[in-house]
C-alpha positions as CSV (number, residue, x, y, z in Angstrom):
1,X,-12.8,197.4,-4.4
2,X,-13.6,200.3,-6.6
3,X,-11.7,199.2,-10.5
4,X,-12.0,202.1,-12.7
5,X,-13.9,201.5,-16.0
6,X,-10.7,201.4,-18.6
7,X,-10.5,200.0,-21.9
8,X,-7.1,198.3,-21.4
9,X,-8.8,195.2,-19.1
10,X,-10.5,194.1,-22.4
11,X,-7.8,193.1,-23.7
12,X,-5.9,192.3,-20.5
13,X,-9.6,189.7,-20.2
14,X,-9.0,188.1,-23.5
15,X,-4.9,187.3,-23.3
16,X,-5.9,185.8,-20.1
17,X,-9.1,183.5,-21.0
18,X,-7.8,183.1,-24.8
19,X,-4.4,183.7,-25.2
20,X,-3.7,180.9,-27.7
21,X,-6.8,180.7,-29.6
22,X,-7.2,182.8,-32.7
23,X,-7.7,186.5,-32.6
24,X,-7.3,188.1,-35.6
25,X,-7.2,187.3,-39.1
26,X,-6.2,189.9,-41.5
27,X,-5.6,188.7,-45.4
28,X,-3.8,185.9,-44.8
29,X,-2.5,186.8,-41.3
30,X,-3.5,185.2,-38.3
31,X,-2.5,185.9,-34.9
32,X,-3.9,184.7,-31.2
33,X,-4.6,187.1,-28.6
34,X,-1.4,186.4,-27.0
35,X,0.2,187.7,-30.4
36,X,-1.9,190.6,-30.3
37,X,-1.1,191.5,-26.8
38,X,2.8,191.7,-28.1
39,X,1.8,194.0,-31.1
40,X,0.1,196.4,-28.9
41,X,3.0,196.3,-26.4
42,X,5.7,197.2,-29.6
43,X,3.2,199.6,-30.7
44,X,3.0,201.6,-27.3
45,X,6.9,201.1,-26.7
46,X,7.4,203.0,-29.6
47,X,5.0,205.4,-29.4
48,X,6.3,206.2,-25.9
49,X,9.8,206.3,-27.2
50,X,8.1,209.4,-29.9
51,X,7.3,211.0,-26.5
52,X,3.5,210.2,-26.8
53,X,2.2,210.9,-23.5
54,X,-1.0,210.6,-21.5
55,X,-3.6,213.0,-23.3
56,X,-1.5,213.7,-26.5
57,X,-3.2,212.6,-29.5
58,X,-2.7,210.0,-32.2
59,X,-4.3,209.8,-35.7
60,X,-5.2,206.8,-37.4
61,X,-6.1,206.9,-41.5
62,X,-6.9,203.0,-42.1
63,X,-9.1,201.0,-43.3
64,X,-10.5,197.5,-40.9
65,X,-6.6,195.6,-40.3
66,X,-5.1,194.5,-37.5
67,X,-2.9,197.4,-38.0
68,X,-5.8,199.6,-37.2
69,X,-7.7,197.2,-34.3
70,X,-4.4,197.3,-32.1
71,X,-4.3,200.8,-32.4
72,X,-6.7,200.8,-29.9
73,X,-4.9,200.2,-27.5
74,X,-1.2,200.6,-28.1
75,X,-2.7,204.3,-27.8
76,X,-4.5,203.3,-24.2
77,X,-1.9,201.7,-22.9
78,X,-0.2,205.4,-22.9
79,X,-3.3,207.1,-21.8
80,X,-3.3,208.9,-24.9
81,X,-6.1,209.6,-27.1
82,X,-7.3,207.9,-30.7
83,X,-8.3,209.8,-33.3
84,X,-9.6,207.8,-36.0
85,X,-10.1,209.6,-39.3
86,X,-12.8,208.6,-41.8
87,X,-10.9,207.5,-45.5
88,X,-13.5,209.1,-46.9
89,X,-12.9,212.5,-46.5
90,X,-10.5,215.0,-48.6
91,X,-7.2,215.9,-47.9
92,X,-8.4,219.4,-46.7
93,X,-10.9,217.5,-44.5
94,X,-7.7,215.5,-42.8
95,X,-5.6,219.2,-42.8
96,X,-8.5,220.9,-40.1
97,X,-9.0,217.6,-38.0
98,X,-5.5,216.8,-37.7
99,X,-4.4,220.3,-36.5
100,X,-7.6,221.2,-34.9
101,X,-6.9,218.0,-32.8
102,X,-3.5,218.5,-32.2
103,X,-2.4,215.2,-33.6
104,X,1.1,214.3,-32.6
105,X,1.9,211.0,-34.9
106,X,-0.4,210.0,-37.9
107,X,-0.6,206.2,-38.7
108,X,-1.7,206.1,-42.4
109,X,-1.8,203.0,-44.9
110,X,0.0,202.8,-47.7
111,X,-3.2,203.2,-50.0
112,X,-4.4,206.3,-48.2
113,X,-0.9,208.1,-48.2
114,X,-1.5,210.3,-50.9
115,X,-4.4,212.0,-49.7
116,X,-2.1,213.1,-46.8
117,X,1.3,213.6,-49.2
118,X,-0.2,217.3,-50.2
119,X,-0.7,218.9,-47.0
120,X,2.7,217.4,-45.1
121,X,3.8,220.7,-45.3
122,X,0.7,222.8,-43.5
123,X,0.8,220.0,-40.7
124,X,1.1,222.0,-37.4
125,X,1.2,219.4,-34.4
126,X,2.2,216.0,-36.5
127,X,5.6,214.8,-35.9
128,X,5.9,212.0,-37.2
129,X,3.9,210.2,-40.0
130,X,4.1,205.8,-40.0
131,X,2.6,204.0,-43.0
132,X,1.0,200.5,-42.8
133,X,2.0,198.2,-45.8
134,X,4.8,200.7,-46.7
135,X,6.2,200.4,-49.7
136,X,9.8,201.6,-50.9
137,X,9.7,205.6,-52.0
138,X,7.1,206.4,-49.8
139,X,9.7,208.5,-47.7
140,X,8.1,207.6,-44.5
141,X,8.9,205.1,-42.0
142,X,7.3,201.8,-43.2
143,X,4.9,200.4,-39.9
144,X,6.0,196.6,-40.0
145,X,9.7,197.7,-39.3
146,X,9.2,200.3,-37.0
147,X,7.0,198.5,-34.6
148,X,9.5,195.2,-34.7
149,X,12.0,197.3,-33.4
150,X,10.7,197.6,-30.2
151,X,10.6,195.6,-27.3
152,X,6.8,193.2,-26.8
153,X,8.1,193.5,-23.0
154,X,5.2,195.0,-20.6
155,X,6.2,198.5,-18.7
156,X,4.2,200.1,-16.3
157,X,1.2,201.6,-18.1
158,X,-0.1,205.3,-17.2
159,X,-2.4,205.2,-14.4
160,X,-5.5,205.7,-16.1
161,X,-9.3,207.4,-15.0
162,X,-12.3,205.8,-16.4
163,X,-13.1,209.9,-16.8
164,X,-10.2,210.1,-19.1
165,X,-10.4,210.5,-22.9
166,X,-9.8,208.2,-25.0
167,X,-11.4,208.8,-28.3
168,X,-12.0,212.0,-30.1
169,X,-14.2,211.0,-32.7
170,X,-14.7,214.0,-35.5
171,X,-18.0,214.1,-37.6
172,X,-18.1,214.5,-41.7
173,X,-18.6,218.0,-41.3
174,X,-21.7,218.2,-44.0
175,X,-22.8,221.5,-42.7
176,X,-19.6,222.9,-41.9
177,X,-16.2,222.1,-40.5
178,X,-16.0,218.6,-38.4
179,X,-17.0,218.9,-35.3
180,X,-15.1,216.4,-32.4
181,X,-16.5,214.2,-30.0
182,X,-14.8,213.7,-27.0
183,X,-15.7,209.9,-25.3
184,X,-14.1,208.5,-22.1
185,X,-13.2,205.0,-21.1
186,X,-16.6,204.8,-19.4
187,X,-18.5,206.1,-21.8
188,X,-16.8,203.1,-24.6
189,X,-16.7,200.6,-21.4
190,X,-20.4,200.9,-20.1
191,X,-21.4,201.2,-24.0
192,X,-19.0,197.7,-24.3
193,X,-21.3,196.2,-21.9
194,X,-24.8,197.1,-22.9
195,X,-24.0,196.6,-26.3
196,X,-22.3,193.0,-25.6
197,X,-25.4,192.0,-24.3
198,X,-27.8,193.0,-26.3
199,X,-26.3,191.4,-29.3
200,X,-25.6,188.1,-27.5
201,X,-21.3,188.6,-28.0
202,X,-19.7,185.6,-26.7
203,X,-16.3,183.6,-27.5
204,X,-18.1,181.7,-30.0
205,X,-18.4,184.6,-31.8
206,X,-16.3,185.0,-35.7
207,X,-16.8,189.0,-36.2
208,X,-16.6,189.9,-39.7
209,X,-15.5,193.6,-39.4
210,X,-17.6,195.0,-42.4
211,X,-18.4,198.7,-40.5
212,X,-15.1,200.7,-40.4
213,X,-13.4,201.3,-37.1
214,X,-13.2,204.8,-38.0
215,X,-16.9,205.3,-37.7
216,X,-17.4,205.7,-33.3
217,X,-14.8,203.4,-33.2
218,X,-16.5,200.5,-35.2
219,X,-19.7,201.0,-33.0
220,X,-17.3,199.9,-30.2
221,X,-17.1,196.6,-31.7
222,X,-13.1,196.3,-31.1
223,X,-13.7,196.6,-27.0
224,X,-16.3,194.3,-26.5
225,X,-15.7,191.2,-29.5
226,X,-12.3,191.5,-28.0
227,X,-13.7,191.3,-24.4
228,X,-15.5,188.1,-24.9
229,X,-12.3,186.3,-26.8
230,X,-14.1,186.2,-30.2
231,X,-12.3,185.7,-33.8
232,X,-12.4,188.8,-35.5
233,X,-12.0,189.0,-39.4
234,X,-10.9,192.3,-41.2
235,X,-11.1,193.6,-44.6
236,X,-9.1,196.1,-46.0
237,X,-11.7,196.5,-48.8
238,X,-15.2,194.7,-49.0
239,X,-17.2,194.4,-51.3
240,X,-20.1,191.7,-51.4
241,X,-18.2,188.7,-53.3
242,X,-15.3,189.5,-50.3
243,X,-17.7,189.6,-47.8
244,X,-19.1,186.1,-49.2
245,X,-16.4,184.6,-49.2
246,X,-15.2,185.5,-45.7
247,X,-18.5,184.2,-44.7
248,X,-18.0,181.0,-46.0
249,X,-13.8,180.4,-45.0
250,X,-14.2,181.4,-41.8
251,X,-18.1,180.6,-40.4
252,X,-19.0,184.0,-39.9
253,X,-21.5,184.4,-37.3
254,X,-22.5,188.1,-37.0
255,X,-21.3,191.4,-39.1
256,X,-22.4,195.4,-38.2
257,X,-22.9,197.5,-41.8
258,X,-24.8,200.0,-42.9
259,X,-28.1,199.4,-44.8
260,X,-26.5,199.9,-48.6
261,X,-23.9,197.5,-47.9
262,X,-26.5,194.6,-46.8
263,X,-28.5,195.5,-50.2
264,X,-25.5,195.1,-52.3
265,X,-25.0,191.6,-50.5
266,X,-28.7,190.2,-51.1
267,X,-28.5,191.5,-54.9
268,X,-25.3,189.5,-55.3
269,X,-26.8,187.0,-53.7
270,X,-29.9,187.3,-55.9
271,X,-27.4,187.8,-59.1
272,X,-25.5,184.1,-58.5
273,X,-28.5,182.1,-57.0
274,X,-27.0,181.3,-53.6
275,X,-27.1,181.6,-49.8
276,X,-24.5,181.4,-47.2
277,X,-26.5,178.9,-45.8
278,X,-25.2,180.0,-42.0
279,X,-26.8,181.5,-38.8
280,X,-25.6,185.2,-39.2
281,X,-26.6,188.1,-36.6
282,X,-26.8,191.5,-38.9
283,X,-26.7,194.5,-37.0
284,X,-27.8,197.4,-39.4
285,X,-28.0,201.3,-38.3
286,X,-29.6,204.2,-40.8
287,X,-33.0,204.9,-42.0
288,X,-35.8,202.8,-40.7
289,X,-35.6,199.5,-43.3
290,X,-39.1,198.9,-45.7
291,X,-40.5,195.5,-43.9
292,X,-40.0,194.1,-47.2
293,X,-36.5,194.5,-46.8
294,X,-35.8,193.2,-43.6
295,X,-38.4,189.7,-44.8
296,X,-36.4,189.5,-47.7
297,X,-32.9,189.2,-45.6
298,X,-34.4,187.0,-42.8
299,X,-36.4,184.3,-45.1
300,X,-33.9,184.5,-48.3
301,X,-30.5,184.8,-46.4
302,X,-31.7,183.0,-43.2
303,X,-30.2,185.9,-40.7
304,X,-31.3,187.3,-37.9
305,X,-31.8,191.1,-38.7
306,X,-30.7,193.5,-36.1
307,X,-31.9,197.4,-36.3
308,X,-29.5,199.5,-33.9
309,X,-30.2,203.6,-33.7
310,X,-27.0,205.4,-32.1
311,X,-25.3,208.7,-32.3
312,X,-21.5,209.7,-32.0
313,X,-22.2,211.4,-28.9
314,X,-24.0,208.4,-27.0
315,X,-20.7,206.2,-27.5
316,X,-22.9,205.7,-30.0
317,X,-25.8,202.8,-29.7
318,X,-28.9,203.6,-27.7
319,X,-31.4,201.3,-28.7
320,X,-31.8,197.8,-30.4
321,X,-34.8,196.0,-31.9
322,X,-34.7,192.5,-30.8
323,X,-37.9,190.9,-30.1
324,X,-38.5,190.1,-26.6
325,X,-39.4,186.5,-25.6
326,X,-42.9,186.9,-24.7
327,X,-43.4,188.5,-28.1
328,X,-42.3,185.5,-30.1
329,X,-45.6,184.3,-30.5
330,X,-46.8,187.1,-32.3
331,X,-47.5,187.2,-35.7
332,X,-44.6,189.4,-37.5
């Protein structure tokens, strides 16, 4: 039988195999995958009641939440397109992506609003703006009731292509305006299963979302931990005594971040005279990291260090630096 390559079995995989064990904990929210599965069906009954339909595009401005994870694919289930917008940027920066993609809702959170609040007005294609963790005077509609007035009932999902697009992932436009990258459900789904195995994902896996989902979707990370049933932690802000203490509530097993982030962890580390004492996978992409460095995280942290190389436009990890078995030997 020929199955198209679509995001939406991911998560299909997990209610199925892990529908009452722990999916997501968010702050001091924790839902199964069963409880996610009913999020994600509020979210794309309502987004279908907007009139989002397969191909139409919808924004996200958040940082790592469960708000932002089931995004994903609320937006699949419709056959319509993410768009996930770095909170980096400036509100001119969101004004070009957001009408250049033809953006038809915007889901912002509350602490991100007011870098969208001064170009409302200049918004072309966005009809309707949703805040997470609204709160009262915003003027917009506030996420938590919106999405509990709809039904968690399944409906008969868009026939999706695994040709189709699903993300349209826009670049930081240093040397000129963004540029977007268009990525189908095979492009994430193949990616999903390389990357899976290559990092060893299984369901006795506790991600610690660190990397933003804005950036190539969280390296993919919501489509394949969420594949393989694992518990997945979010932060709506991190910072190295967050990050520790994630690590040591909720026996964080393996985190994706960039190289600065894992510096600012091993001088805090350095700064209070501790260790997580826990096996921890790292996955790091950037610049190539000193040997020094990566000694310094594997004998004074005790994790296994990771180096990943990717690109937006290769869905986006190519290669990986784990040392083959009949290399351990070796000397390092």
């Amino acid at each position: 039988m020929d199955m198209p390559m679509v995001l939406t079995q991911f998560l299909d995989r997990a209610v199925s195999l892990y529908g009452e064990k722990r999916a997501i904990i968010c702050e001091e929210r924790v839902f199964t995958y069963k409880e996610l599965n009913e999020r994600v069906k509020r979210l794309a009954a309502g987004l279908k009641k907007l009139g989002i339909r397969k191909g139409d595009r919808v924004a996200y401005l958040a940082p790592n939440s469960v708000e932002m994870l089931e995004g994903f694919y609320g937006v699949f289930e419709l056959g319509a397109i993410m768009v996930p917008l770095n909170i980096l940027l400036k509100s001119e920066d969101y004004l070009f992506i957001l009408n250049h993609s033809e953006s038809k809702v915007l889901f912002v959170d509350q602490e991100l609003y007011h870098l969208i609040q001064p170009i409302k007005d200049q918004l072309e294609s966005v009809e309707k703006i949703i805040v997470h963790y609204s709160e009262e005077g915003c003027g917009e509609t506030g996420y938590d009731q919106w999405l509990g007035s709809h039904s968690p009932e399944a409906f008969d999902r868009e026939l999706l292509g695994e040709q189709d697009v699903c993300s349209l992932l826009y670049t930081s436009g240093t040397t000129g305006k963004p540029k977007g990258v268009m990525l189908t459900h095979r492009n994430n789904y193949v990616h999903a299963l390389s990357t899976m195995h290559h990092l060893r994902v299984s369901d006795e896996d506790v991600l610690l979302h660190v990397l933003p989902m804005f950036h190539v979707n969280g390296w993919g990370s919501p489509f394949y931990y969420t594949a393989n049933g694992s518990v997945q932690i979010c932060l709506r802000k991190s910072s190295p005594e967050m990050i520790h203490d994630a690590l040591q509530k909720h026996g964080v097993t393996v985190m994706h971040m960039a190289p600065t982030v894992l510096n600012s962890l091993l001088q805090h580390y350095e700064k209070y005279a501790s260790v997580p004492g826990q096996n921890v996978r790292v996955i790091i992409a950037g610049s190539a990291p000193p040997p020094a460095f990566v000694t310094r995280v594997e004998k004074e942290l005790g994790w296994e260090f990771i180096q990943v190389y990717g690109m937006t436009e290769s869905s986006p990890l190519s290669t990986v630096s784990v040392v083959r078995s009949h290399l351990k030997h070796l000397p390092i």
